[in-house]
PQR file of N, CA, C, O and H, with PARSE charges and radii, in Angstrom:
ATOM      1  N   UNK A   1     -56.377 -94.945 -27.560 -0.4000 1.5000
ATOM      2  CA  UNK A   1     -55.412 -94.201 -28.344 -0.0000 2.0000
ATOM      3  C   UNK A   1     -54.035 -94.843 -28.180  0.5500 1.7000
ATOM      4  O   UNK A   1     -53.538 -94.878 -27.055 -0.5500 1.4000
ATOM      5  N   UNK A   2     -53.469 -95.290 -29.101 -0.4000 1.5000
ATOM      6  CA  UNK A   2     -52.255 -96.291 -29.283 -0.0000 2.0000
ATOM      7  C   UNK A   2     -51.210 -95.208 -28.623  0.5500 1.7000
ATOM      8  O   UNK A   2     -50.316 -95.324 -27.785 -0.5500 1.4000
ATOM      9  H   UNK A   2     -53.873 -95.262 -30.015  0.4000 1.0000
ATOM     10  N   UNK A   3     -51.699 -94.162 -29.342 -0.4000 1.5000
ATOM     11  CA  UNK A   3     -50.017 -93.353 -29.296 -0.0000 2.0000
ATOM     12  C   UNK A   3     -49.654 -92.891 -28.070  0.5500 1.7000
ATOM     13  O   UNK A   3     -48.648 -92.183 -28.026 -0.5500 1.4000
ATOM     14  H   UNK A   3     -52.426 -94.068 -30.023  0.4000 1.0000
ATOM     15  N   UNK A   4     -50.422 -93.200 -26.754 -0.4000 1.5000
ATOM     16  CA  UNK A   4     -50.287 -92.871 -25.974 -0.0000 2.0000
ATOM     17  C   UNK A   4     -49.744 -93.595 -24.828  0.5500 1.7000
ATOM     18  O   UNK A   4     -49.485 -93.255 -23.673 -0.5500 1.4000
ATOM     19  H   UNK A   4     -51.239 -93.775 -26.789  0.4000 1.0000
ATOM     20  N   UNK A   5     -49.605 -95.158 -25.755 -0.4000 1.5000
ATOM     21  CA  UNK A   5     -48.751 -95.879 -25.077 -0.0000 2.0000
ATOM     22  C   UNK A   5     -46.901 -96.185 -24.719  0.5500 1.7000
ATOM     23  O   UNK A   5     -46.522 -97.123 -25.420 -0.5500 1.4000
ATOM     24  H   UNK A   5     -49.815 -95.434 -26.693  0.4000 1.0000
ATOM     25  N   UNK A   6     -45.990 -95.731 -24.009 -0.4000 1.5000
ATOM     26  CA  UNK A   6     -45.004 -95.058 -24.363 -0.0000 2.0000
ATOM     27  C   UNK A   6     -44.241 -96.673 -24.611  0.5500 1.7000
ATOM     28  O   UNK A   6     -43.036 -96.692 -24.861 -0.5500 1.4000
ATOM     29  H   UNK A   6     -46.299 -94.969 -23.440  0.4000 1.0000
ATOM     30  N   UNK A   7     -44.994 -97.943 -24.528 -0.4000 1.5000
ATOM     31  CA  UNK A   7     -44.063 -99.091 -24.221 -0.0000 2.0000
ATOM     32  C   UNK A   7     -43.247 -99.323 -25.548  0.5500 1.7000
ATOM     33  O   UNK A   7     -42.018 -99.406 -25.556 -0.5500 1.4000
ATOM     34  H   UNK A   7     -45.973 -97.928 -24.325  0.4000 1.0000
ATOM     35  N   UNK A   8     -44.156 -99.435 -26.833 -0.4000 1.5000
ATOM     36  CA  UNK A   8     -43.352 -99.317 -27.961 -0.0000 2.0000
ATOM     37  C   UNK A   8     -42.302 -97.935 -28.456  0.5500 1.7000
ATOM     38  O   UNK A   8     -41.179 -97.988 -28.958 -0.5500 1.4000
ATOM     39  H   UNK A   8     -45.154 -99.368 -26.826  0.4000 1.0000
ATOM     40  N   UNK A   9     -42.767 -97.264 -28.259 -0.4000 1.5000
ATOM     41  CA  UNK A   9     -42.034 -95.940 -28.664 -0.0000 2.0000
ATOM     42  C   UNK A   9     -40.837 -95.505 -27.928  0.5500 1.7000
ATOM     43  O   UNK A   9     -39.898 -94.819 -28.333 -0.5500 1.4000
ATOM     44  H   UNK A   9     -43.679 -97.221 -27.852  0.4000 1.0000
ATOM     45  N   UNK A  10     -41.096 -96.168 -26.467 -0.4000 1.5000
ATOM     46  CA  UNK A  10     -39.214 -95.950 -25.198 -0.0000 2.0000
ATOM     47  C   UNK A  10     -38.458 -96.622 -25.993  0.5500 1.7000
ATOM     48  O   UNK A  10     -37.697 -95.973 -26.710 -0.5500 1.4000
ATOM     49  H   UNK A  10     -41.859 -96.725 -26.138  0.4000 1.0000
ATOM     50  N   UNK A  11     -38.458 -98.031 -26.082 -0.4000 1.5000
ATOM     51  CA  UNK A  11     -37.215 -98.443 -26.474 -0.0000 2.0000
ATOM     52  C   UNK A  11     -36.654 -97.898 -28.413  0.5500 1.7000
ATOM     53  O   UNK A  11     -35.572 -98.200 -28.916 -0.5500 1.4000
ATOM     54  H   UNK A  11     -39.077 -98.559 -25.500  0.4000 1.0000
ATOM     55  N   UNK A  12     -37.434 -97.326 -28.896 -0.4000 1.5000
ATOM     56  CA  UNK A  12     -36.959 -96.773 -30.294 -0.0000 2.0000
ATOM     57  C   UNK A  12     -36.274 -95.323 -30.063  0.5500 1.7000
ATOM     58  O   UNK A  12     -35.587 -94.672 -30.850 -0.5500 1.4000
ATOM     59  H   UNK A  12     -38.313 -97.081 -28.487  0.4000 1.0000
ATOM     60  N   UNK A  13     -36.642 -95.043 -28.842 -0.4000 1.5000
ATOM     61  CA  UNK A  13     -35.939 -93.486 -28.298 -0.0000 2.0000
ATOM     62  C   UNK A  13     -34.737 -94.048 -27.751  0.5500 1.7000
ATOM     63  O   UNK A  13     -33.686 -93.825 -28.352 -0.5500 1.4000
ATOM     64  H   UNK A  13     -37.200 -95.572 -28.202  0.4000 1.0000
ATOM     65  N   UNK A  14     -34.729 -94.553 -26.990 -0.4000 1.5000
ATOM     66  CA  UNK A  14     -34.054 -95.219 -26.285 -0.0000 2.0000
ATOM     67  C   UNK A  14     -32.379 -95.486 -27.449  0.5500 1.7000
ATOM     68  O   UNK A  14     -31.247 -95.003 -27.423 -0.5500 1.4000
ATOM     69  H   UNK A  14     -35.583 -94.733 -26.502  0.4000 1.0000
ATOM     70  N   UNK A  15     -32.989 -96.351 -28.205 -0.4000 1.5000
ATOM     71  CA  UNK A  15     -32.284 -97.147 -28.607 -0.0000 2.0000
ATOM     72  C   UNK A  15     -31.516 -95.967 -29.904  0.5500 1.7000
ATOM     73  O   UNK A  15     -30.429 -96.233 -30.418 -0.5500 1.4000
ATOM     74  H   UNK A  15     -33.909 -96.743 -28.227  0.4000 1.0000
ATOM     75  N   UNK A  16     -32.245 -94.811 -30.226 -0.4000 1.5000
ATOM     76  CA  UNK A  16     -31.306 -94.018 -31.688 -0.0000 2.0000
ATOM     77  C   UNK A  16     -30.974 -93.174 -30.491  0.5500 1.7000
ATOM     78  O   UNK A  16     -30.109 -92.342 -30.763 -0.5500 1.4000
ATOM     79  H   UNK A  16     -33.128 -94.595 -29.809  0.4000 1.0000
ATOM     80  N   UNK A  17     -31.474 -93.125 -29.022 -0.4000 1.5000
ATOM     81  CA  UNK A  17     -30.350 -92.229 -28.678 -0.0000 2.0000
ATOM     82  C   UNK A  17     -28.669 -92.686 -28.192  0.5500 1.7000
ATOM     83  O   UNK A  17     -27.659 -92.008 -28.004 -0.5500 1.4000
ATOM     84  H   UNK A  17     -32.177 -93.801 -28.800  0.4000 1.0000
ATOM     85  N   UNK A  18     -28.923 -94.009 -28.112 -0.4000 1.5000
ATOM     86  CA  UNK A  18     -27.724 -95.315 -27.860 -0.0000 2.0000
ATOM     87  C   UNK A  18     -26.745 -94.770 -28.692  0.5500 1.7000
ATOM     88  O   UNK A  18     -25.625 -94.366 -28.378 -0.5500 1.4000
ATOM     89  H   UNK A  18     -29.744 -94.559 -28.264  0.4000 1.0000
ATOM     90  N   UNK A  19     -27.578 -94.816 -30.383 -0.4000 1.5000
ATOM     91  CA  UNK A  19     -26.935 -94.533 -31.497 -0.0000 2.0000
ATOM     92  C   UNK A  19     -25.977 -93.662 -31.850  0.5500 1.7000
ATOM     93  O   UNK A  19     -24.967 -93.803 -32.540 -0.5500 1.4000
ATOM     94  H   UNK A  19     -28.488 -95.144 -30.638  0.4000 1.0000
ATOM     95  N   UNK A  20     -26.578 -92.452 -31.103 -0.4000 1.5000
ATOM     96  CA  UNK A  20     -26.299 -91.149 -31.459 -0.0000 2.0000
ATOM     97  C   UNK A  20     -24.978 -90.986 -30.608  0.5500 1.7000
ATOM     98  O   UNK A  20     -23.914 -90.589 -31.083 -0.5500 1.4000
ATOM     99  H   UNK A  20     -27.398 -92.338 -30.543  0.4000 1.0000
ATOM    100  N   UNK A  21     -25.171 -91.325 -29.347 -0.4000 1.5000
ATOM    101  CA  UNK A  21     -24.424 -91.379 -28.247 -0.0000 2.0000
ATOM    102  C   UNK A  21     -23.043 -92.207 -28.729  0.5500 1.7000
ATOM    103  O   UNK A  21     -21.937 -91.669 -28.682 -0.5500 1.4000
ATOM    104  H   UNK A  21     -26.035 -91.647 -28.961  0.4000 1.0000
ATOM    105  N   UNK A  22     -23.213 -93.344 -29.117 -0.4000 1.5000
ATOM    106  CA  UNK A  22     -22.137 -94.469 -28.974 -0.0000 2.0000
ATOM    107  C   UNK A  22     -21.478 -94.221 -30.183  0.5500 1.7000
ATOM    108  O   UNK A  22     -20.253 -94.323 -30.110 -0.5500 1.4000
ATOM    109  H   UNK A  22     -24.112 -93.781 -29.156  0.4000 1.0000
ATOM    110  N   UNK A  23     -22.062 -93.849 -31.549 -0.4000 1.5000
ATOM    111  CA  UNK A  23     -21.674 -94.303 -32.690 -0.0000 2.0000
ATOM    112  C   UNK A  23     -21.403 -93.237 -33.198  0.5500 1.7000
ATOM    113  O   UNK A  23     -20.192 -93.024 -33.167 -0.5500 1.4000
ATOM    114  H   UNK A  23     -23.056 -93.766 -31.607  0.4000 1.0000
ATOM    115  N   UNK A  24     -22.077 -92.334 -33.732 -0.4000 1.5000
ATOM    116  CA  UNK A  24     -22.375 -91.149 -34.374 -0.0000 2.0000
ATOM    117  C   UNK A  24     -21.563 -89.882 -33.900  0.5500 1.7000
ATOM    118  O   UNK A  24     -20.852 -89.273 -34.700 -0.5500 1.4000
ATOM    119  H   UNK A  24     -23.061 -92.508 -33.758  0.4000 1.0000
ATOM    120  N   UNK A  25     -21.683 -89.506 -32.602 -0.4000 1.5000
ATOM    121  CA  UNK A  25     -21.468 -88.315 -31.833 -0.0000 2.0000
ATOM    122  C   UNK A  25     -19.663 -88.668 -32.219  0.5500 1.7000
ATOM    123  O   UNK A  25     -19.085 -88.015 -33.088 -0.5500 1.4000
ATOM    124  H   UNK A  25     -22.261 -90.001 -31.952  0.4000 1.0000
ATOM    125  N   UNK A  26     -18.880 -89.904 -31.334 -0.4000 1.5000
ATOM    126  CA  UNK A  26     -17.220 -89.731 -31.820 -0.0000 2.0000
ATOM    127  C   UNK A  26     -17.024 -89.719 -33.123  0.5500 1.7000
ATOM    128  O   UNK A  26     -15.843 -89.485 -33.383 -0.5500 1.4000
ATOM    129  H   UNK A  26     -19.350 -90.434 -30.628  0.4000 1.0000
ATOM    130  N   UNK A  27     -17.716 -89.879 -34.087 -0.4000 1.5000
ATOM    131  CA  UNK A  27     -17.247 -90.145 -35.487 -0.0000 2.0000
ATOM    132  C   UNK A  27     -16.960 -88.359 -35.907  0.5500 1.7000
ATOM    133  O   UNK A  27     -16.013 -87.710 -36.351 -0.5500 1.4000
ATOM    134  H   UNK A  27     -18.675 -90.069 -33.876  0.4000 1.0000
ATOM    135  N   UNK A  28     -18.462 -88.051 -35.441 -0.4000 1.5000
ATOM    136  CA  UNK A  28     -18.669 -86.477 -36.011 -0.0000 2.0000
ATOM    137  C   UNK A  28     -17.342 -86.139 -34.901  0.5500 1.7000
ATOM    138  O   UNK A  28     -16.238 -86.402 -35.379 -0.5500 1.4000
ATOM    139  H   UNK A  28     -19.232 -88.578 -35.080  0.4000 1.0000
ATOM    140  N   UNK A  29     -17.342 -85.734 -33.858 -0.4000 1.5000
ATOM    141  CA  UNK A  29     -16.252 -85.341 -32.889 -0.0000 2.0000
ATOM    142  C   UNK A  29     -14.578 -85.423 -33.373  0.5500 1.7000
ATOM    143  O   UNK A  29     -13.763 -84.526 -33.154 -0.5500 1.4000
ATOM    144  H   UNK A  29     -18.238 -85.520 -33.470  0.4000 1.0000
ATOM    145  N   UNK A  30     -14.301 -86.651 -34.043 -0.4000 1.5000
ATOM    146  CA  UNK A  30     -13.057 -86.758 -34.815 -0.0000 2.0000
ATOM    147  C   UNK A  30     -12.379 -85.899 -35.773  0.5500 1.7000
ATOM    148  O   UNK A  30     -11.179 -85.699 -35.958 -0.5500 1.4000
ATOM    149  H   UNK A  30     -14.963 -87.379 -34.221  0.4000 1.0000
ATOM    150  N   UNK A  31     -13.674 -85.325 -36.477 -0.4000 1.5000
ATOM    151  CA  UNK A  31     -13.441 -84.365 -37.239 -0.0000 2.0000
ATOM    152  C   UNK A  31     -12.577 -83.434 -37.232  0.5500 1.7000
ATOM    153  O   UNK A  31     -12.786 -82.848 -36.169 -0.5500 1.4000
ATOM    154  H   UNK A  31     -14.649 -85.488 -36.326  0.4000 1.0000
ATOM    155  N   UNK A  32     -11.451 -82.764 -37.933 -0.4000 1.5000
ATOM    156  CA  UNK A  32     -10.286 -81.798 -37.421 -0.0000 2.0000
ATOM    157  C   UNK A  32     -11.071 -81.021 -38.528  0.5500 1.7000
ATOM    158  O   UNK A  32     -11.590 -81.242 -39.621 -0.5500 1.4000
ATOM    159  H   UNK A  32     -11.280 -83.240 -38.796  0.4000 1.0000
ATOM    160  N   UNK A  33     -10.812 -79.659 -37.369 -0.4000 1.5000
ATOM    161  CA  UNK A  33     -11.106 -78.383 -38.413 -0.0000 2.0000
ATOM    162  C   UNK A  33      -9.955 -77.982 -39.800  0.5500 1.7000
ATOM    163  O   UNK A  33      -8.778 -78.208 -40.081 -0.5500 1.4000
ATOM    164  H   UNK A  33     -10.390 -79.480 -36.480  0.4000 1.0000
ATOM    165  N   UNK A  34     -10.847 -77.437 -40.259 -0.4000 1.5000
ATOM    166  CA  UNK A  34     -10.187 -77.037 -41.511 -0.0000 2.0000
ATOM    167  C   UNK A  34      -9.392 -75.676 -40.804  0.5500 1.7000
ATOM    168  O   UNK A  34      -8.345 -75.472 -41.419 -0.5500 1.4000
ATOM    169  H   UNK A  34     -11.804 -77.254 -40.031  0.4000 1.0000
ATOM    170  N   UNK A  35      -9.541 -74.975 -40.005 -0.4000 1.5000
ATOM    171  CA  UNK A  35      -8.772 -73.521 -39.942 -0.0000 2.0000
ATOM    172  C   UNK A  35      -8.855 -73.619 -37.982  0.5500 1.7000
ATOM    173  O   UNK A  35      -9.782 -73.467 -37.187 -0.5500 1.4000
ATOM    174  H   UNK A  35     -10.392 -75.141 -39.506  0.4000 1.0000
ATOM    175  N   UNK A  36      -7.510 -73.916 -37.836 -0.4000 1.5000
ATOM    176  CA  UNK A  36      -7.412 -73.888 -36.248 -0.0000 2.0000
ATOM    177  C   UNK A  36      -7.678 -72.156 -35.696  0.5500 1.7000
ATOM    178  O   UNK A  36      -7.718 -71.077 -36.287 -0.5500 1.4000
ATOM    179  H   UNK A  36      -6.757 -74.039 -38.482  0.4000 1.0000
ATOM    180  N   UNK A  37      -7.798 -72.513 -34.509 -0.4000 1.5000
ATOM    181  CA  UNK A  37      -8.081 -71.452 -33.960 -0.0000 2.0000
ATOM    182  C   UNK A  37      -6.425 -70.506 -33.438  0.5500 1.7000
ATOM    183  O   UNK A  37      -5.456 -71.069 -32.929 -0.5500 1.4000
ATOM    184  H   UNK A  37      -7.766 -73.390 -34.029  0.4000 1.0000
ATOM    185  N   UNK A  38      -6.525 -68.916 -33.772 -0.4000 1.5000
ATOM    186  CA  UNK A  38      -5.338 -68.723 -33.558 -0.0000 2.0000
ATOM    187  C   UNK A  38      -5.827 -67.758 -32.464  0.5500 1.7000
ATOM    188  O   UNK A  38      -6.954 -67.272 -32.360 -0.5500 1.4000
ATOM    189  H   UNK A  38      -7.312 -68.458 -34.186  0.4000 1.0000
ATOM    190  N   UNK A  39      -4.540 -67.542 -31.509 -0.4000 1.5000
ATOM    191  CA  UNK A  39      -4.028 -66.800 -30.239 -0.0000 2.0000
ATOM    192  C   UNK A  39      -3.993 -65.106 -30.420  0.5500 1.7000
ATOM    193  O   UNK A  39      -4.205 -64.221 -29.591 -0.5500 1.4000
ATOM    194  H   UNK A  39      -3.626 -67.937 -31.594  0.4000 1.0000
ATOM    195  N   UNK A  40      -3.590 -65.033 -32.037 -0.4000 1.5000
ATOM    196  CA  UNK A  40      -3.499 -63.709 -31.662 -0.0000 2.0000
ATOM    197  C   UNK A  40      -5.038 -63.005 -32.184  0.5500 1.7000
ATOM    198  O   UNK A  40      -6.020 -63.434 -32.791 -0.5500 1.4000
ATOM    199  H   UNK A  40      -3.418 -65.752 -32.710  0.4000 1.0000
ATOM    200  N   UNK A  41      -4.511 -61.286 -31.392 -0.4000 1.5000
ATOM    201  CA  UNK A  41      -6.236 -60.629 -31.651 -0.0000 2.0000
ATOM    202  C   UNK A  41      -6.270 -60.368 -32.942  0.5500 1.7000
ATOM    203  O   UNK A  41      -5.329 -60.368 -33.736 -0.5500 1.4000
ATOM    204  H   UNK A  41      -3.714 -60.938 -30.899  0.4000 1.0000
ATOM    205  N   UNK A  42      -7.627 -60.097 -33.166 -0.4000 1.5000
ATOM    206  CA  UNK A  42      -8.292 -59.717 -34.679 -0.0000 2.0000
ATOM    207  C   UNK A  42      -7.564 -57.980 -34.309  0.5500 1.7000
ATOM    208  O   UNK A  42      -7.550 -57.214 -33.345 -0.5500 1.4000
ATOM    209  H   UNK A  42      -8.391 -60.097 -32.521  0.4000 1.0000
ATOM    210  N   UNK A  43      -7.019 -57.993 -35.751 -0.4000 1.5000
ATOM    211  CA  UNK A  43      -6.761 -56.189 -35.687 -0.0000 2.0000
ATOM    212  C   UNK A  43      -7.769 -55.334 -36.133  0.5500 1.7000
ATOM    213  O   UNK A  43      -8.544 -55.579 -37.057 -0.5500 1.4000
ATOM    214  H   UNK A  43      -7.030 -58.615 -36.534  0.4000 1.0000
ATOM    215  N   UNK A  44      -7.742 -54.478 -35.555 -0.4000 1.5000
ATOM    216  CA  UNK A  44      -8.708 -53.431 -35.651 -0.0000 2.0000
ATOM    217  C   UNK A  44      -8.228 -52.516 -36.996  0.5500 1.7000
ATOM    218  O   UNK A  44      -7.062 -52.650 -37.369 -0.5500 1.4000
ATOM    219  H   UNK A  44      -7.112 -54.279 -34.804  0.4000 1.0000
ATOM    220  N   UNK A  45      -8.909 -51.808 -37.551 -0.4000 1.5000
ATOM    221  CA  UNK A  45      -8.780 -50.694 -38.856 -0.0000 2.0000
ATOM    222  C   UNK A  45      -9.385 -49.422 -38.138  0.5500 1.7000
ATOM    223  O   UNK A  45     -10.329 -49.385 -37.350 -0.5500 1.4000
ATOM    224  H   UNK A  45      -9.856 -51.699 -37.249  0.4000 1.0000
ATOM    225  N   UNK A  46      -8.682 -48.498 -38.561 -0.4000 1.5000
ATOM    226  CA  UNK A  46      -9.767 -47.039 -38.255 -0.0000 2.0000
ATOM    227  C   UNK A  46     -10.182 -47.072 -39.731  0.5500 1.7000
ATOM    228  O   UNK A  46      -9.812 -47.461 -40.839 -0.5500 1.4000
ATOM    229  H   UNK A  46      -7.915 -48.527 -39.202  0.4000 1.0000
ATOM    230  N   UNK A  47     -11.530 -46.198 -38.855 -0.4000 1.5000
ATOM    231  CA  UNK A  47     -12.292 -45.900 -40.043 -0.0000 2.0000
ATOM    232  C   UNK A  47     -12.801 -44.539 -40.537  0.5500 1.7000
ATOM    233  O   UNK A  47     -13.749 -44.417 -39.761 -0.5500 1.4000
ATOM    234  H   UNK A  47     -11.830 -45.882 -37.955  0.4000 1.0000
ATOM    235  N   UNK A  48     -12.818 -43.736 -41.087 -0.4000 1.5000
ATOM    236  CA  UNK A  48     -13.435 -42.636 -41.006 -0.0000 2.0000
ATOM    237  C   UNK A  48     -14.405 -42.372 -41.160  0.5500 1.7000
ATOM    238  O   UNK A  48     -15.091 -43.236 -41.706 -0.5500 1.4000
ATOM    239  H   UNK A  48     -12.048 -43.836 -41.717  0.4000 1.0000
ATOM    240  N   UNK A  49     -15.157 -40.918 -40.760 -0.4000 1.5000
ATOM    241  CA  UNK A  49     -16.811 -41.129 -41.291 -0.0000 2.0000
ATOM    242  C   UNK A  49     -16.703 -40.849 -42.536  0.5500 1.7000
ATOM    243  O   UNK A  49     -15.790 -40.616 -43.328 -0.5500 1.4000
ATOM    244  H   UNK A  49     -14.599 -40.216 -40.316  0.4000 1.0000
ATOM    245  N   UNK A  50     -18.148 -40.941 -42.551 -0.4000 1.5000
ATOM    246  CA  UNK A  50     -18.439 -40.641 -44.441 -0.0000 2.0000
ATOM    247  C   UNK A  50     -18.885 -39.306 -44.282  0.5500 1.7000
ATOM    248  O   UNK A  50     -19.749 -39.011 -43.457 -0.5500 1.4000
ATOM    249  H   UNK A  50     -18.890 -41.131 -41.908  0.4000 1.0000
ATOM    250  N   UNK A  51     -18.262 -38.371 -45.135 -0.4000 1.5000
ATOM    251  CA  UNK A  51     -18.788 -36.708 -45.111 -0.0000 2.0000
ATOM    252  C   UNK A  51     -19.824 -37.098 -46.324  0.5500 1.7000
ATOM    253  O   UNK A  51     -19.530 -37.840 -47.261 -0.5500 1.4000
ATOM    254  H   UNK A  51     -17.560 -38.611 -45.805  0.4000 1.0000
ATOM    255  N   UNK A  52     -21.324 -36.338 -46.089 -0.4000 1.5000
ATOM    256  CA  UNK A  52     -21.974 -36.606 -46.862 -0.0000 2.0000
ATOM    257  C   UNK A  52     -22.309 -35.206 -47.611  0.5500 1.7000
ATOM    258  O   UNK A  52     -22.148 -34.135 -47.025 -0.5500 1.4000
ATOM    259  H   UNK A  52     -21.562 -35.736 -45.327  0.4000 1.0000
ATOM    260  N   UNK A  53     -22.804 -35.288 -49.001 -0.4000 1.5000
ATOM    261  CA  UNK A  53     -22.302 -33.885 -49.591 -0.0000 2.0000
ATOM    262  C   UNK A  53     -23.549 -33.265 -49.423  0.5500 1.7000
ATOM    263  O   UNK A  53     -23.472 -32.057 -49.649 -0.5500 1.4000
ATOM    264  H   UNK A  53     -22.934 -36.157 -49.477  0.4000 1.0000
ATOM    265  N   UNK A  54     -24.790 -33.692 -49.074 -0.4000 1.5000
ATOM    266  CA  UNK A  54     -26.308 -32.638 -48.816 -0.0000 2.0000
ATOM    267  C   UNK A  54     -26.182 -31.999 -47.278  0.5500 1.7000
ATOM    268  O   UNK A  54     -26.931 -31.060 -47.007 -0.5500 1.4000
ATOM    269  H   UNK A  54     -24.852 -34.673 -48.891  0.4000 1.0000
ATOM    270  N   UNK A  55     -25.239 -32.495 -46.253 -0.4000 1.5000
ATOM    271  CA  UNK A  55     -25.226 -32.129 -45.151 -0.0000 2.0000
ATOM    272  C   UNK A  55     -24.695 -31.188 -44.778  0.5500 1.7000
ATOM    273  O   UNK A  55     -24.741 -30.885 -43.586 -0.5500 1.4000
ATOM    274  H   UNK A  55     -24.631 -33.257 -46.474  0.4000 1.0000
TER
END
């Protein structure tokens, strides 16, 4: 059973994880968000219940 030989298949792991690592990962990482993150809190709303009219 071929596929059970890992000698061809390490270095193709190996080598797109090189890829991913070296090349790929800072490119994506560079990326600036579209909407920074802000400091202040999310405000809260009150809410009331709903009076329901069969109850």
């Amino acid at each position: 059973m071929p596929q059970l030989n890992p000698s061809p298949w390490f270095s193709v792991m190996l080598l797109s994880w090189l890829i991913l690592l070296l090349i790929i990962q800072p490119k994506l990482l560079s990326f600036t968000t579209t909407n920074q993150p802000s400091n202040t809190l999310p405000t809260t709303t009150k809410t009331t219940s709903w009076t329901w009219p069969w109850i």
